[in-house]
C-alpha positions as CSV (number, residue, x, y, z in Angstrom):
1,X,135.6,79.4,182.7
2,X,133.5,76.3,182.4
3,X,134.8,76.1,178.3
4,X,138.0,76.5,179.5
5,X,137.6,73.4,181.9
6,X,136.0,71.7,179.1
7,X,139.0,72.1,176.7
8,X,141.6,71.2,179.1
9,X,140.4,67.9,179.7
10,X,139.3,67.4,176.1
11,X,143.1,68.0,175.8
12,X,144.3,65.2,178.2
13,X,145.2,62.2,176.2
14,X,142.9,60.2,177.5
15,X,139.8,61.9,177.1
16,X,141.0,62.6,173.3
17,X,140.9,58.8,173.3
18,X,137.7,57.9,174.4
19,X,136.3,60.6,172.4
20,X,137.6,59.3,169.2
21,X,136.5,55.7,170.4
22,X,133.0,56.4,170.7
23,X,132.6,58.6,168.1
24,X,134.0,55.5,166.2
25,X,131.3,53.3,168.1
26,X,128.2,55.6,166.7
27,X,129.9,56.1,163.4
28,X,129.7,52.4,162.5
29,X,126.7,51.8,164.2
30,X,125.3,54.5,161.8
31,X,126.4,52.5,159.4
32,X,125.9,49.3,160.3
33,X,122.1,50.6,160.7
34,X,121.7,52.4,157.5
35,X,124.1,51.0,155.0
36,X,125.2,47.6,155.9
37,X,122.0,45.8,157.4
38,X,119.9,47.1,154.2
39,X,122.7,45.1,151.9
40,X,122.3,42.1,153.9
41,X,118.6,41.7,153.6
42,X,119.1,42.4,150.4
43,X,121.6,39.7,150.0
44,X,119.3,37.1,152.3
45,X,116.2,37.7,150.0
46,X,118.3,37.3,146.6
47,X,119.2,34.2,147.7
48,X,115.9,33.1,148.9
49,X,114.7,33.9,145.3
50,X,117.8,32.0,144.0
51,X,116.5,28.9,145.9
52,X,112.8,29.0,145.0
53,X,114.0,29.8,140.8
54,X,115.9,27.1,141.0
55,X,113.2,24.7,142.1
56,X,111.1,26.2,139.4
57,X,113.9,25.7,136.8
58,X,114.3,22.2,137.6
59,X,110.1,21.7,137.3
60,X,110.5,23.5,133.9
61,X,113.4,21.1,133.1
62,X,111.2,18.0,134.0
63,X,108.4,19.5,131.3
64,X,110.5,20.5,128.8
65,X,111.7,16.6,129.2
66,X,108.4,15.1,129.2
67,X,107.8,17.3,125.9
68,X,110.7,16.4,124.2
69,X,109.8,12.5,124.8
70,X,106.2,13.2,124.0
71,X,107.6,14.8,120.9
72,X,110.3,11.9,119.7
73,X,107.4,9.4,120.7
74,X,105.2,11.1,118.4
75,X,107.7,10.9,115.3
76,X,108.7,7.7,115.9
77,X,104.8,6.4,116.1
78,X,103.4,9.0,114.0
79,X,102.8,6.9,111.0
80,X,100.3,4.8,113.2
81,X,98.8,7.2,115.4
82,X,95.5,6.6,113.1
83,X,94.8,3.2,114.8
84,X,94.5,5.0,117.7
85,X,91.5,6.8,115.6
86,X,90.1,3.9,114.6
87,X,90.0,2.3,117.7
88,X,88.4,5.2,119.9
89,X,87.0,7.4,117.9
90,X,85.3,10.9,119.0
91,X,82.0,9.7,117.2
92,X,79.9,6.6,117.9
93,X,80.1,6.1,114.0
94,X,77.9,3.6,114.7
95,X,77.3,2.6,110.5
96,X,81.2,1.6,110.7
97,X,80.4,-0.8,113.5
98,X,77.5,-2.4,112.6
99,X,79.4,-2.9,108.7
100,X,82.4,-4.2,110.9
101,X,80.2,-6.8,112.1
102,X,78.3,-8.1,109.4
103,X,81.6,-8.2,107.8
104,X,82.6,-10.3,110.4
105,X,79.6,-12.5,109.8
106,X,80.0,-13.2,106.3
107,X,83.8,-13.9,106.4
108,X,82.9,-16.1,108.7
109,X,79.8,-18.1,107.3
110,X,77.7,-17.0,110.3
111,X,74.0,-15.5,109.2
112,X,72.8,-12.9,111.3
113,X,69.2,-13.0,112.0
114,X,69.0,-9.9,114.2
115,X,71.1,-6.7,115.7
116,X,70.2,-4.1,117.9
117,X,71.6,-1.1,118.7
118,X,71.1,0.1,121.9
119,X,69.8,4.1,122.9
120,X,72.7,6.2,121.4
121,X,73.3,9.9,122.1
122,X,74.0,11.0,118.5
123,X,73.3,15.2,119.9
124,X,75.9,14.6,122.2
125,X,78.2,17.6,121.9
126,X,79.7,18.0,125.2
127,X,83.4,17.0,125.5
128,X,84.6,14.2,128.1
129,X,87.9,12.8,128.6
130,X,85.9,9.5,129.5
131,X,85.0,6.8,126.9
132,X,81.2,6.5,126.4
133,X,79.3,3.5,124.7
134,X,77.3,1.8,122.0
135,X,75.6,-1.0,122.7
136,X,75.0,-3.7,120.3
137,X,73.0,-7.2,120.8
138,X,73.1,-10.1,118.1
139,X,71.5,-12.7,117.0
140,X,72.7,-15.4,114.6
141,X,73.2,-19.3,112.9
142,X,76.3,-20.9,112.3
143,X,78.3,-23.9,113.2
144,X,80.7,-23.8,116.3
145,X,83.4,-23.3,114.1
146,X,81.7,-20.3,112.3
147,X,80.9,-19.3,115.3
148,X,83.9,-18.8,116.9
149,X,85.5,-17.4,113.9
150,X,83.1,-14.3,114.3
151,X,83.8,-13.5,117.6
152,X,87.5,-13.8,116.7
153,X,86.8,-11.2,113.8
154,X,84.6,-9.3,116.2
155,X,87.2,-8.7,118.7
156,X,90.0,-8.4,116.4
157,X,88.7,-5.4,114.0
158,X,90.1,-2.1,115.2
159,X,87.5,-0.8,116.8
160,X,87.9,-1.7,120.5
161,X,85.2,-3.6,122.0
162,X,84.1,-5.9,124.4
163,X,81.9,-8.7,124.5
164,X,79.3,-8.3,127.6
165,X,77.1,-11.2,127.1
166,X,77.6,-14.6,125.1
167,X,74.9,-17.4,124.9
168,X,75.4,-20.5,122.8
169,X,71.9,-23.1,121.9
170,X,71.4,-25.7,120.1
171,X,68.5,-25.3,117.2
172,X,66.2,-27.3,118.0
173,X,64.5,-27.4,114.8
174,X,67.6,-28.6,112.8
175,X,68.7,-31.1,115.9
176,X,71.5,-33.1,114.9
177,X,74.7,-32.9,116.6
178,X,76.8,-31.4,113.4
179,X,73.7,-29.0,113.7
180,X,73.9,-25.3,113.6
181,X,74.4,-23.0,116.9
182,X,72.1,-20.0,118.0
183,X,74.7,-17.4,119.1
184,X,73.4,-14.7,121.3
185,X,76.2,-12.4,121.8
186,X,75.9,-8.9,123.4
187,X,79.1,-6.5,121.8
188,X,79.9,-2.7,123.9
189,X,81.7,-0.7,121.4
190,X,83.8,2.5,122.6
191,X,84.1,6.1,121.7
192,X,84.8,9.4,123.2
């Protein structure tokens, strides 16, 4: 009798209404569980990754740029990219530098009467992106104007270098006013 009951009221309108509501209400929340929320994530995370390859497009953009100048730089300066060879080199090549400056000296009337080369590391096989140096101290004769047309030599071969130390006195043995200088000049040449 109790089915009976049961099927009577599952008969009334009503009841046959709410029934087919909530069956509704699990239905979709079975789906909304199991099929919809797993799409959404999935959507949420794509476009996460969206965001973080398009940040790592537009970094791959910049290098690709900075290539591309670094590339047209290099073949519109190629021709002269030795000078930057010459004027660091990866050796001390310290025979160029002394021929350099004795060069120097007799283009420019100026007798050397000594040169030194300071302590060089000629084993040196370990690679640095800093500049190391040679050392080199002089000693010559000349007149002002030879001498200041050897340090304008000096400092204007390729090879870059500085002057550290510069002394100027008058020889006293020759002493006369048109008389030659003593030049005592200290030169730091660079390499890497």
């Amino acid at each position: 009798m109790n089915k009976s009951i049961i099927k009577r009221k599952l008969l009334v309108k009503k009841a046959a209404d709410y029934s087919y509501t909530i069956l509704f209400f699990i239905s979709f929340a079975f789906f909304t569980f199991f099929v919809i929320r797993p799409q959404i994530l999935t959507i949420l995370s794509l476009q996460e990754q969206v965001g973080r390859l398009h940040i790592l497009d537009t970094g791959y953009e910049n290098v690709i740029k900075k290539i591309v100048d670094i590339q047209s730089f290099l073949q519109d300066n190629g021709q002269d990219l030795y000078l930057l060879d010459e004027a660091l080199p990866t050796l001390p090549q310290i025979n160029k530098l002394v021929v350099d400056t004795q060069s120097s000296a007799s283009d420019s009337s100026m007798i050397l009467t000594s040169m030194a080369i300071n302590k060089v590391n000629l084993r040196d096989i370990e690679k640095k992106t800093s500049r190391k140096n040679i050392s080199i101290t002089l000693e010559g004769n000349g007149g002002f104007i030879s001498s200041k047309d050897f340090i304008t030599r000096v400092i204007n071969n390729r090879r870059l270098k500085m002057i550290q130390q510069l002394g100027f006195n008058q020889d006293e043995k020759k002493g006369s006013a048109s008389g030659s200088l003593k030049l005592q000049l200290e030169i730091e040449g660079y390499y890497l």
